[in-house]
C-alpha positions in Angstrom: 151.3 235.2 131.8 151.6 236.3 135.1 154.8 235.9 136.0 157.5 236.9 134.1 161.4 237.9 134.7 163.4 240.8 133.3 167.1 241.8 133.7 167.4 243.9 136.6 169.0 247.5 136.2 170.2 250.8 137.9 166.8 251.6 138.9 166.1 248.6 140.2 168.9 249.2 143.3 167.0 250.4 146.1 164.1 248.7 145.7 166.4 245.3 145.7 168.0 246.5 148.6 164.8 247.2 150.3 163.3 244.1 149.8 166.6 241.7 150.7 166.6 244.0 153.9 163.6 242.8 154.7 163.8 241.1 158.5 161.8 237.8 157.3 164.1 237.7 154.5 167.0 238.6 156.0 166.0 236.2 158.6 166.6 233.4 156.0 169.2 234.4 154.1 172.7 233.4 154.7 173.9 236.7 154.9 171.7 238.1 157.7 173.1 241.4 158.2 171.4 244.2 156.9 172.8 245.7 154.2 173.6 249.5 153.4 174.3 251.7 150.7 177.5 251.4 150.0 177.7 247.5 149.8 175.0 246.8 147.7 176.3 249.2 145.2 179.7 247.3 145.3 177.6 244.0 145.1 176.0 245.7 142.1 178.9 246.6 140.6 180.6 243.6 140.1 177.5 241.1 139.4 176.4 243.6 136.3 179.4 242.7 134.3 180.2 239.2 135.5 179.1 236.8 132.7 179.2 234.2 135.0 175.8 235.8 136.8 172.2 237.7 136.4 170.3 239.2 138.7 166.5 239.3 137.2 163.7 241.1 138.7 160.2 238.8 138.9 157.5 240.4 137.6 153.9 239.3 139.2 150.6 241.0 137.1 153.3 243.2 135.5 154.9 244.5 139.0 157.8 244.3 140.3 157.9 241.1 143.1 161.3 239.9 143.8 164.6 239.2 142.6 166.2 236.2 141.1 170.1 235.2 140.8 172.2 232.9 138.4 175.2 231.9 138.9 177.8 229.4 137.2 176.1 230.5 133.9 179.1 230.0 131.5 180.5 227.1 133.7 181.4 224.0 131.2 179.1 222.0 133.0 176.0 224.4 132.9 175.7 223.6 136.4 173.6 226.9 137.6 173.1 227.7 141.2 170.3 230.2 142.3 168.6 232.3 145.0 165.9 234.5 145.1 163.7 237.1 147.5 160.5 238.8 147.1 159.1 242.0 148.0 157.4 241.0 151.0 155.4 243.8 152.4 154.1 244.4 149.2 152.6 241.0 148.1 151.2 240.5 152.0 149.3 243.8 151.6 148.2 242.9 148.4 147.2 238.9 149.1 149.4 237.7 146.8 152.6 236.5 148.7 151.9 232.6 147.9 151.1 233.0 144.0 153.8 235.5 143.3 156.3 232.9 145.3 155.0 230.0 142.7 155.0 232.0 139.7 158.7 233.3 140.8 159.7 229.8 141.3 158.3 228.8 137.9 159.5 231.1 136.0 163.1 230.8 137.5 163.5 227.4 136.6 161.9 227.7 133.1 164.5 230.5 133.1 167.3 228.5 133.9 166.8 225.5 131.5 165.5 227.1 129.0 166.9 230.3 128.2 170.2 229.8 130.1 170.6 225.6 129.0 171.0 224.5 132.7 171.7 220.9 133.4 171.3 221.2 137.0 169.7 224.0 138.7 170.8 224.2 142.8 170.9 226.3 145.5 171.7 226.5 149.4 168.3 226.8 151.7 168.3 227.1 155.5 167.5 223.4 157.1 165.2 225.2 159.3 163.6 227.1 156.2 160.6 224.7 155.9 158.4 226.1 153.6 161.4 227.2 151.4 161.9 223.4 150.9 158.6 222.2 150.7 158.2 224.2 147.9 161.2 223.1 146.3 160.2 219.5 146.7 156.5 220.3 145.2 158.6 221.6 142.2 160.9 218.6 141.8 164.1 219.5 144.0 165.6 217.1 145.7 168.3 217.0 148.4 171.9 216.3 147.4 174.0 217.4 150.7 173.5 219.1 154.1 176.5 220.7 155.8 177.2 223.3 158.3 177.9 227.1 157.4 178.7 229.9 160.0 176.5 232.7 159.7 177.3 235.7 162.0 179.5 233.7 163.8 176.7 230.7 164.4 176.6 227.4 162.8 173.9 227.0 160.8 172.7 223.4 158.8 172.4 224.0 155.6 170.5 221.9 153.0 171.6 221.9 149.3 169.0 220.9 146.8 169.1 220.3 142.9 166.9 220.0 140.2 168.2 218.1 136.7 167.0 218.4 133.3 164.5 215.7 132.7 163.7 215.2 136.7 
């Protein structure tokens, strides 16, 4: 397979870091800041032991490609909401930016309903973040709400979009 995911550990810090730094990503994140040091280790810190969450790293043709996040994972309802980045520079210089993107989105929702029992599987995407949710539409997403979120002091639309077990 060419896509797989693996937890994420202590040695995968600065390359997460690096990659979610990234301007394009940061760009579409809803924490746009970049972030040093010292927060990501705190971030660290307290998602490594909260069962509630994972942080896995996406493996494309065996390399490391981008990061994935779970959370609600012991919630009652198994209601799991996600997020993910890849290492951009990496996968432009090597042509594979779009397939390691689908085999990351792939293999996260496999993920989620099958080794974590999901019912639903959501997460918050930019409205202006097209191809983010074109993609989640070619995998079966569909969108549930759109509010407003201040990001670095701007309001931003946010859409919220949901798959279901089944759908």
């Amino acid at each position: 397979m060419s896509a797989t995911l693996r937890p994420a550990g202590a040695g995968d810090l600065d390359r997460m870091r690096r990659w979610r730094n990234h301007p394009q990503v940061r760009g579409v994140s809803l924490t746009q800041h970049e972030i040093g040091p010292e927060e990501h280790l705190a971030w660290w810190e307290g998602v490594r032991t909260d069962p509630d969450r994972r942080v896995l790293i996406h493996l494309h043709h065996g390399r490391p490609a981008g990061v994935v996040t779970f959370a609600g994972v012991t919630s009652p309802e198994k209601a799991l909401a996600w997020g993910f980045y890849l290492d951009i520079d990496g996968l432009e210089e090597r042509g594979e930016l779009l397939p390691a993107w689908m085999g990351l989105q792939r293999a996260a929702i496999a993920h989620a309903f099958d080794m974590l029992g999901a019912r639903t599987l959501g997460g918050e995407t930019l409205a202006d973040n097209k191809p983010v949710l074109a993609l989640h539409r070619r995998f079966g997403f569909r969108i549930v709400r759109r509010y407003e979120r201040e990001i670095d002091g701007t309001p931003h639309q946010v859409v919220w979009t949901e798959l279901s077990r089944g759908t």
